[in-house]
C-alpha positions as CSV (number, residue, x, y, z in Angstrom):
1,X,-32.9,-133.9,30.6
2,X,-33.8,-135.4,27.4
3,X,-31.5,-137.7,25.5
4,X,-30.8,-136.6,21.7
5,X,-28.9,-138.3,18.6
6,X,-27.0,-136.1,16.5
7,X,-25.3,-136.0,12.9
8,X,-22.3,-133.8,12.4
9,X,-19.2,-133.5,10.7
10,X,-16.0,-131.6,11.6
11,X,-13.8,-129.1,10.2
12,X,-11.8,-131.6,8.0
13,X,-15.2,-133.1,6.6
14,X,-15.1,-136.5,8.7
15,X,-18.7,-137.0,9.6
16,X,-20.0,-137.7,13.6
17,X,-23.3,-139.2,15.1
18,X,-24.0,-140.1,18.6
19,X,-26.0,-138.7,21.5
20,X,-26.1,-136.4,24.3
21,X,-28.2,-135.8,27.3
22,X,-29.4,-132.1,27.2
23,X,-32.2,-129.9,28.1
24,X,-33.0,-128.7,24.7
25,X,-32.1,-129.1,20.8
26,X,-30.2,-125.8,21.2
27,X,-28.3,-126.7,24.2
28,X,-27.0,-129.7,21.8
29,X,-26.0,-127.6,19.2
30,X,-24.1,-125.4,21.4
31,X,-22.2,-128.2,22.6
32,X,-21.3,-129.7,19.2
33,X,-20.2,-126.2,18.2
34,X,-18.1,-125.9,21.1
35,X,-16.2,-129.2,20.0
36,X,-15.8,-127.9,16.3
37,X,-18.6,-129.6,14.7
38,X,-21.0,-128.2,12.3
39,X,-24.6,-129.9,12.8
40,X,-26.5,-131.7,10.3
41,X,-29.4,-132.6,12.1
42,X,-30.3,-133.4,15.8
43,X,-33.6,-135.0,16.9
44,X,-35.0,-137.5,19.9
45,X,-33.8,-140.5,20.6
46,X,-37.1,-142.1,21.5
47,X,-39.5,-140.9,18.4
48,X,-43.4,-141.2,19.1
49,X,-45.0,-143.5,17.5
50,X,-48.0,-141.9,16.8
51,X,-49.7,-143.0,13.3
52,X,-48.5,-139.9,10.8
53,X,-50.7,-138.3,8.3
54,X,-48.5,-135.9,7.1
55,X,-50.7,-135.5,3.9
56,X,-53.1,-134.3,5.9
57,X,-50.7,-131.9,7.2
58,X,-50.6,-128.3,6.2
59,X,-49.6,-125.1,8.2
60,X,-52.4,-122.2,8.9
61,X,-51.6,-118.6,7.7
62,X,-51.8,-117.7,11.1
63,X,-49.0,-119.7,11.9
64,X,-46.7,-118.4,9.2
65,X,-47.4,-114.5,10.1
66,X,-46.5,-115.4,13.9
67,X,-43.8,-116.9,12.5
68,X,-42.2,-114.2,10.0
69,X,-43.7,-111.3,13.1
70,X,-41.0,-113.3,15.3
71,X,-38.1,-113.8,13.1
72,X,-38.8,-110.0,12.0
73,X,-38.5,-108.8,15.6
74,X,-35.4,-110.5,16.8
75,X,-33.8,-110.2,13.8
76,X,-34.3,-106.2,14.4
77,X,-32.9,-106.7,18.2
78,X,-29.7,-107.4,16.4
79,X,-29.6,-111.2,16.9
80,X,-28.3,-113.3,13.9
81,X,-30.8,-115.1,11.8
82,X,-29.3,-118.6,12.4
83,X,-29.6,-118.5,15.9
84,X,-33.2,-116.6,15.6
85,X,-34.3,-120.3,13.5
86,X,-32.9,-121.7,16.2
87,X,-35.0,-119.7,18.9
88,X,-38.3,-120.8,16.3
89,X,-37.6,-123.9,15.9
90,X,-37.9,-124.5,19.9
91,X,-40.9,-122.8,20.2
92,X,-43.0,-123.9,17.1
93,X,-46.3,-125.4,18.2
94,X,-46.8,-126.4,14.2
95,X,-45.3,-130.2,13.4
96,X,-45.2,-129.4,10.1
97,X,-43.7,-125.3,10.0
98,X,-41.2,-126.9,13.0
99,X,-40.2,-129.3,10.3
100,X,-39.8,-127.3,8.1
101,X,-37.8,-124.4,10.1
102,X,-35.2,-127.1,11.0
103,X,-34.7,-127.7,7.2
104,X,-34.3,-124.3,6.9
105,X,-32.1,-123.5,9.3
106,X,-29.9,-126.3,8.2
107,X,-30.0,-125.0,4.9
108,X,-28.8,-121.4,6.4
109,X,-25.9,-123.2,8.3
110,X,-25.1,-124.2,5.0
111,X,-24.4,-120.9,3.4
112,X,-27.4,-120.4,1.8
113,X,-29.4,-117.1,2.0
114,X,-32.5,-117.3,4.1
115,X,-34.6,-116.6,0.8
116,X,-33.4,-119.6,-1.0
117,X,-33.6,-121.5,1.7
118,X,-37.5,-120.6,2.2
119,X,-37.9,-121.5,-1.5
120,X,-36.9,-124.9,-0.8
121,X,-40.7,-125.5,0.7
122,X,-43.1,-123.9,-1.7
123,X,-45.7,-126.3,0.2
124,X,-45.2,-123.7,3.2
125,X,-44.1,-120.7,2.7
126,X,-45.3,-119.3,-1.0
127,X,-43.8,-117.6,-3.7
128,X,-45.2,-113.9,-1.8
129,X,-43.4,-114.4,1.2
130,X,-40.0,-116.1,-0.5
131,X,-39.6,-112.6,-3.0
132,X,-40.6,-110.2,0.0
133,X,-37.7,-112.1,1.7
134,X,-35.4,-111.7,-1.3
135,X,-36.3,-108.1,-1.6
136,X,-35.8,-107.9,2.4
137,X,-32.1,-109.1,2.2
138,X,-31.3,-107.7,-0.8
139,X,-32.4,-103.7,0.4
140,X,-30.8,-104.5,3.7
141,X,-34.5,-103.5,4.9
142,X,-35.2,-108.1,5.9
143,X,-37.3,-107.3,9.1
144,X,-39.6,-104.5,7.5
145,X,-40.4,-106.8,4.6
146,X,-41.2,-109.8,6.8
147,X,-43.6,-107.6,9.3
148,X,-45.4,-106.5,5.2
149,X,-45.4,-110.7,5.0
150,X,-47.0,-111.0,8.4
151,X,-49.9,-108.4,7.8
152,X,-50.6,-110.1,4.6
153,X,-50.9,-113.0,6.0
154,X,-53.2,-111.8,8.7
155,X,-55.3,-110.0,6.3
156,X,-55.8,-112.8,4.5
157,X,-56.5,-114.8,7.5
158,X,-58.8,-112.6,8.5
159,X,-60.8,-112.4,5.7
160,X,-60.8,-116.2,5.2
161,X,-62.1,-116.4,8.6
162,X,-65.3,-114.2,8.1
163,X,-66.2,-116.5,5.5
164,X,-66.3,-119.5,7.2
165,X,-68.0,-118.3,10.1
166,X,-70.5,-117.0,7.6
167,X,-71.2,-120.3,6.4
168,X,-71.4,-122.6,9.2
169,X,-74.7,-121.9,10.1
170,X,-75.9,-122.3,6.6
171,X,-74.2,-125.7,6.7
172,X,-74.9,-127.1,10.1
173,X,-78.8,-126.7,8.9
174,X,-78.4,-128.6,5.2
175,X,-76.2,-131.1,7.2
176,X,-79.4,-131.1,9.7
177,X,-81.8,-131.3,6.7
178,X,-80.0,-134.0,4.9
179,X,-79.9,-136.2,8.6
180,X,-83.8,-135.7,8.5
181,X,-84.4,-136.9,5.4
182,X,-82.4,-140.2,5.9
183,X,-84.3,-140.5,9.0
184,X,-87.4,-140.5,7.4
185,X,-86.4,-142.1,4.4
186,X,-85.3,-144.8,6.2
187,X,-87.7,-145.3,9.8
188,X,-91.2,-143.2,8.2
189,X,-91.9,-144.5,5.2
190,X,-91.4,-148.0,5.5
191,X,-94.0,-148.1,7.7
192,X,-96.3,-146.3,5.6
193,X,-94.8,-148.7,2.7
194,X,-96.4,-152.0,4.5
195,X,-99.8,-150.2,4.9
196,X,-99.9,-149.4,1.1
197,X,-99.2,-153.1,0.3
198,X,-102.8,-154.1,2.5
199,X,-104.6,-150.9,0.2
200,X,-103.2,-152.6,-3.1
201,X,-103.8,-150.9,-6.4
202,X,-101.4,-148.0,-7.9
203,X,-99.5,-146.1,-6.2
204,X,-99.2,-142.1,-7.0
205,X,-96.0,-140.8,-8.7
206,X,-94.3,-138.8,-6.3
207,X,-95.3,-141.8,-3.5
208,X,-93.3,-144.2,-6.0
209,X,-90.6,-141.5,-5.6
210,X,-90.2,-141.7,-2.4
211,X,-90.6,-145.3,-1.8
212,X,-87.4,-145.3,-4.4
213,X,-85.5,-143.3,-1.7
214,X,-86.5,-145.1,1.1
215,X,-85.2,-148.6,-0.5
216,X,-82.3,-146.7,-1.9
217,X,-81.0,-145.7,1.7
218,X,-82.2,-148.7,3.9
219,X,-81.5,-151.5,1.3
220,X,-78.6,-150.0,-1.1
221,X,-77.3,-147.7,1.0
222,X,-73.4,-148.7,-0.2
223,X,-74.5,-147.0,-3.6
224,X,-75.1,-143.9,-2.4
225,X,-71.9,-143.8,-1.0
226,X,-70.1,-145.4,-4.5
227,X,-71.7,-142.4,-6.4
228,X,-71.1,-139.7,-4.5
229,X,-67.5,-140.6,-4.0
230,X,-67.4,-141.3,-7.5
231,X,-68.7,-137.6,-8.7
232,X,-66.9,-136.0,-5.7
233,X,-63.4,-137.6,-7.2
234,X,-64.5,-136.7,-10.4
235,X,-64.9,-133.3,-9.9
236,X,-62.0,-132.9,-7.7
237,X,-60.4,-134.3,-10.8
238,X,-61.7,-132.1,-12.8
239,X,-60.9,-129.1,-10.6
240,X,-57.1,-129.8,-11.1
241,X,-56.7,-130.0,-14.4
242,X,-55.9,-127.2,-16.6
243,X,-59.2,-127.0,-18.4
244,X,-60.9,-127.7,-15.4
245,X,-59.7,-125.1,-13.2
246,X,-60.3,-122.9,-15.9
247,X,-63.8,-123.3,-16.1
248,X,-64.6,-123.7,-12.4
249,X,-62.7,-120.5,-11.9
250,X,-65.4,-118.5,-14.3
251,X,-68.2,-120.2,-13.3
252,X,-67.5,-119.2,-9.7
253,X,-67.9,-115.7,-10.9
254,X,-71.0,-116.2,-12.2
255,X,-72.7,-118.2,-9.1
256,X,-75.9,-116.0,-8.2
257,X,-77.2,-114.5,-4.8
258,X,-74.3,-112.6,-4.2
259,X,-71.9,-115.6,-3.9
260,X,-70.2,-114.4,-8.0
261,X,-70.1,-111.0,-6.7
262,X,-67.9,-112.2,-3.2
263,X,-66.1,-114.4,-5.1
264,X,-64.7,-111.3,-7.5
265,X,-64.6,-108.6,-4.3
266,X,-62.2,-111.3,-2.4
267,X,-59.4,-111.9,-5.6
268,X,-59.9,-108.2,-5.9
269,X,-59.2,-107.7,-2.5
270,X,-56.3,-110.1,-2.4
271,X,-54.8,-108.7,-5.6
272,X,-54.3,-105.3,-4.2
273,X,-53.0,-106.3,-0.9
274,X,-50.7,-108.6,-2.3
275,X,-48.9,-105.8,-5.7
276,X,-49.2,-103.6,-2.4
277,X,-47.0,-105.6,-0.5
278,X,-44.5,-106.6,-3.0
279,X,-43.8,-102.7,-4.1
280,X,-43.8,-101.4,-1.0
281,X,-41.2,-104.1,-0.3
282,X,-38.9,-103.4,-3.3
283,X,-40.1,-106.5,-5.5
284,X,-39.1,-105.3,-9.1
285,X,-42.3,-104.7,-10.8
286,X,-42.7,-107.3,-13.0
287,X,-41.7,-109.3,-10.9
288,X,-44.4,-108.6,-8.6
289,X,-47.1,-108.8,-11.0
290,X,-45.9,-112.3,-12.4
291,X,-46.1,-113.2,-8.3
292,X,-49.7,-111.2,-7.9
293,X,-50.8,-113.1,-11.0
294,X,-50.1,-116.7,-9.9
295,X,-51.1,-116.1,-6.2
296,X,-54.4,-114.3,-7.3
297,X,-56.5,-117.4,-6.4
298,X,-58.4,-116.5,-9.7
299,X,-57.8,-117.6,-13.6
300,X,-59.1,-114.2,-14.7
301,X,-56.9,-112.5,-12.2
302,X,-53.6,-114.9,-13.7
303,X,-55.2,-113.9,-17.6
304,X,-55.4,-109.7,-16.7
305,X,-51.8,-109.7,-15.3
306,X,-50.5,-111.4,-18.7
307,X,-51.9,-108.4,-20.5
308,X,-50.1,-106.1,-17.6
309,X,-47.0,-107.3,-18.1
310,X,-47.0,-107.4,-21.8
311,X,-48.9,-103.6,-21.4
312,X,-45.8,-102.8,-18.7
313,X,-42.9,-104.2,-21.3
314,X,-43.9,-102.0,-23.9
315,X,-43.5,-98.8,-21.7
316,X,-47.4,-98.7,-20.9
317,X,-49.5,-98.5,-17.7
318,X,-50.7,-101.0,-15.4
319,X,-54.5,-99.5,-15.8
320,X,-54.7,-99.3,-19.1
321,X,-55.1,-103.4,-19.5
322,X,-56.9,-103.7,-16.1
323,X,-59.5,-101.7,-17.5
324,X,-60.1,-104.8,-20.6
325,X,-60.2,-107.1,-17.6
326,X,-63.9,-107.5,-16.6
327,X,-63.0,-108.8,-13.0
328,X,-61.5,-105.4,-12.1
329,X,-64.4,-102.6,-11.4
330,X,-63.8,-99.3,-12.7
331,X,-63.2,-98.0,-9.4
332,X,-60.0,-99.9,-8.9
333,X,-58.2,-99.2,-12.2
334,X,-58.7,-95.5,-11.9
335,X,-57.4,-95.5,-8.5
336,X,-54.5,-97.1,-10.2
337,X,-54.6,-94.9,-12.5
338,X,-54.5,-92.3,-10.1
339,X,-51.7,-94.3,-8.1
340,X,-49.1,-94.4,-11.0
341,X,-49.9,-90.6,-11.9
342,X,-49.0,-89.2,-8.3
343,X,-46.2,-92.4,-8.0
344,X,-48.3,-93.6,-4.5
345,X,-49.3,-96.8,-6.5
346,X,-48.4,-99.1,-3.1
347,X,-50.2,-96.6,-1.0
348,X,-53.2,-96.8,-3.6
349,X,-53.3,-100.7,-3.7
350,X,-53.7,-100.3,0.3
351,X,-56.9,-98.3,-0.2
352,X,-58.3,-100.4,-2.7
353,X,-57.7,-103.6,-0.5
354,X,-59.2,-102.2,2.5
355,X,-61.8,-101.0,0.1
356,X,-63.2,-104.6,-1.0
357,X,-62.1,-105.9,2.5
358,X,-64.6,-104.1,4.0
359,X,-67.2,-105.1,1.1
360,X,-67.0,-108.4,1.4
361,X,-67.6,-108.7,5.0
362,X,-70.5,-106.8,4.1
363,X,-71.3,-108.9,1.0
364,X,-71.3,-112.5,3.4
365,X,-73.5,-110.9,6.0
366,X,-76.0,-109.6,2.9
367,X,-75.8,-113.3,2.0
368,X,-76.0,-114.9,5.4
369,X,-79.6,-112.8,5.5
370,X,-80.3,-113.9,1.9
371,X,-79.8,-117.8,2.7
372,X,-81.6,-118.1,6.1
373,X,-85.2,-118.1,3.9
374,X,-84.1,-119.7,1.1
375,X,-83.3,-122.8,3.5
376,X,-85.9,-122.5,5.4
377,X,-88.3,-123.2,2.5
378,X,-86.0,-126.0,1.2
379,X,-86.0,-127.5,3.8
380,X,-90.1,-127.2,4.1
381,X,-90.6,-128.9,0.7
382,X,-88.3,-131.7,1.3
383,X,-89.9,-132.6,4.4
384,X,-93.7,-131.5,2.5
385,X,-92.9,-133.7,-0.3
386,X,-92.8,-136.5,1.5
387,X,-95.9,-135.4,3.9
388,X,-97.9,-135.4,0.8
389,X,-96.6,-138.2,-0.7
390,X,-97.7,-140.6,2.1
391,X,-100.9,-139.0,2.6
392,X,-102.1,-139.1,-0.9
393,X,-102.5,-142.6,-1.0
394,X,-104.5,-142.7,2.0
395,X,-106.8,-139.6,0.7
396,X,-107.4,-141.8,-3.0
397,X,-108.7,-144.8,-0.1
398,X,-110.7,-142.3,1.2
399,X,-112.6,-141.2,-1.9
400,X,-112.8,-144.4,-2.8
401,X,-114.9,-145.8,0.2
402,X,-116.7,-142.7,-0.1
């Protein structure tokens, strides 16, 4: 048995706190219900001490869509949905999403509904999965809208995924790269640097460049590590701000070799899925697209849904405006087109996510292939320049003696 404190206050309002010896944070609860309390919070008497970096702390979609999968299936075996945040919160691997459930269930115990008391923690679960809640409780249908919020999640898991494994290879060899040219920088040509000294006379322009480098990583090494935390802050800085963001949004879509074209192809992708989800779940329309328009990941996506709603408000379509947009292909606002028509828009939005799912998986491998030469020759004119640049000298010696 574990030893637990507790907070709690009785029916006549008069608070409580002590502790009991139990086997579990449920077990607890059950006891203080049993002597009339209500429970404000329970928790170990012996905290770990462990250092806490809970800004580093954030929890993975795949957490979430186990999460809301969970809650979805026992609330559909008829249990309550207090007692199925209880149930969570015991078996929540997640510090952070276990924190967070025990907020939430407190906030249930309350009196408040489960969808206001998920919009308490916009960090964790986002303004998708707090409306498909709301629409859940509100159609009666809760554990059908959170199994919609679990294969969104997924998808988008999914799809984040193939990306990243996509680009670790590219990575691991500039991050290879980059370690040789330290090396060398720092251990090569210093050693050709003392033999240049004994020749005398002028040295060559790209030897002088190097030499720069070398002196600049063995000698002022700290600078190199002031300026790139200086323009990495900056631009992080940058990135946040309104102006910023919207600028570093557009030029993402016009980044060459493929990586504008994925860029477009995954907030298409995530568009669709997401208006998907929402109608098929009840969301109100505009409602949905204000939500699909803020979660788009995408200023251009946010900017085309302003001109939806306003189109939508006036009694228009939803295509009619997506057409002005240039991030939507043609393809996708004639298959909404087609969707509003037959009144399968949902079942449309499905087909176009799938669609550009499928095309950007195909899109990263194009530009796996497309990266593999382009570093490889990189890579053999860093190293080259700095061949030639040590040799030259010794060829000008040559000719001289000659």
């Amino acid at each position: 048995m574990s030893t637990f404190v507790f907070k709690a206050i009785d029916l006549a309002g008069v608070k409580a706190s002590g502790e009991v010896e139990a086997d579990s944070k449920q077990a607890v609860s059950d006891q203080l219900r049993a002597r009339g309390l209500v429970v404000l919070d329970i928790g170990d008497k012996y905290a770990s001490r462990e250092i806490n970096l809970s800004f580093l702390e954030r929890v993975k979609a795949g957490d979430l869509a186990v999460f809301a999968r969970q809650l979805a299936t026992m609330i559909s075996s008829g249990m309550s949905i207090l007692r199925a945040l209880y149930v969570l919160e015991e078996q929540t691997e997640s510090k952070m999403l276990k924190e967070t459930v025990v907020s939430v269930r407190k906030d249930v115990e309350a009196g408040l509904s489960l969808s206001d008391a998920l919009a308490r923690h916009p960090k964790v679960f986002s303004q998708l999965f707090v409306a498909m809640t709301q629409a859940g409780e509100t159609g009666g249908v809760l554990e059908d809208s959170l199994k919609r919020v679990a294969d969104q999640l997924e998808k988008d898991a999914s799809m984040h995924r193939q990306i990243r494994s996509a680009m670790i290879y590219p990575i691991l060899v500039m991050v290879f790269a980059v370690a040789v040219m330290i090396a060398l920088c720092a251990f090569l040509i210093p050693v050709f640097e003392g033999v240049f000294k004994q020749f005398g006379g002028e040295l060559p322009a790209i030897t002088k460049v190097s030499v720069f480098a070398s002196h600049v990583v063995t000698k002022e090494w700290w600078a190199m590590f002031l300026v790139t935390a200086a323009v990495v802050g900056v631009f992080l800085k940058w990135k946040k701000s309104v102006r910023g963001r919207k600028q570093w949004d557009r030029l993402r879509l016009r980044i060459p070799m493929k990586i504008g074209t994925i860029v477009q192809e995954v907030a298409v992708a995530r568009w669709s899925r997401t208006l998907a989800s929402l109608t098929s779940a009840g969301v109100p329309l505009l409602q949905a697209l204000e939500i699909t328009g803020r979660t788009g990941g995408n200023i251009a996506v946010e900017e085309a849904m302003e001109g939806v709603i306003a189109s939508v408000k006036r009694g228009g379509t939803i295509s009619a405006p997506l057409a002005k947009a240039p991030i939507f292909p043609a393809m996708v606002t004639h298959m909404v087109g087609v969707g509003e028509e037959t009144g399968a828009l949902d079942s449309m939005l499905e087909k176009v996510a799938e669609f550009y799912e499928d095309r950007v998986a195909a899109s990263v491998k194009a530009l796996t292939s497309i990266l593999e030469p382009i570093m490889i020759l990189v890579i053999g004119a860093m190293v080259g320049f700095i061949v030639i640049s040590m040799y030259l000298p010794l060829f000008e010696v040559y000719n001289r003696i000659e």
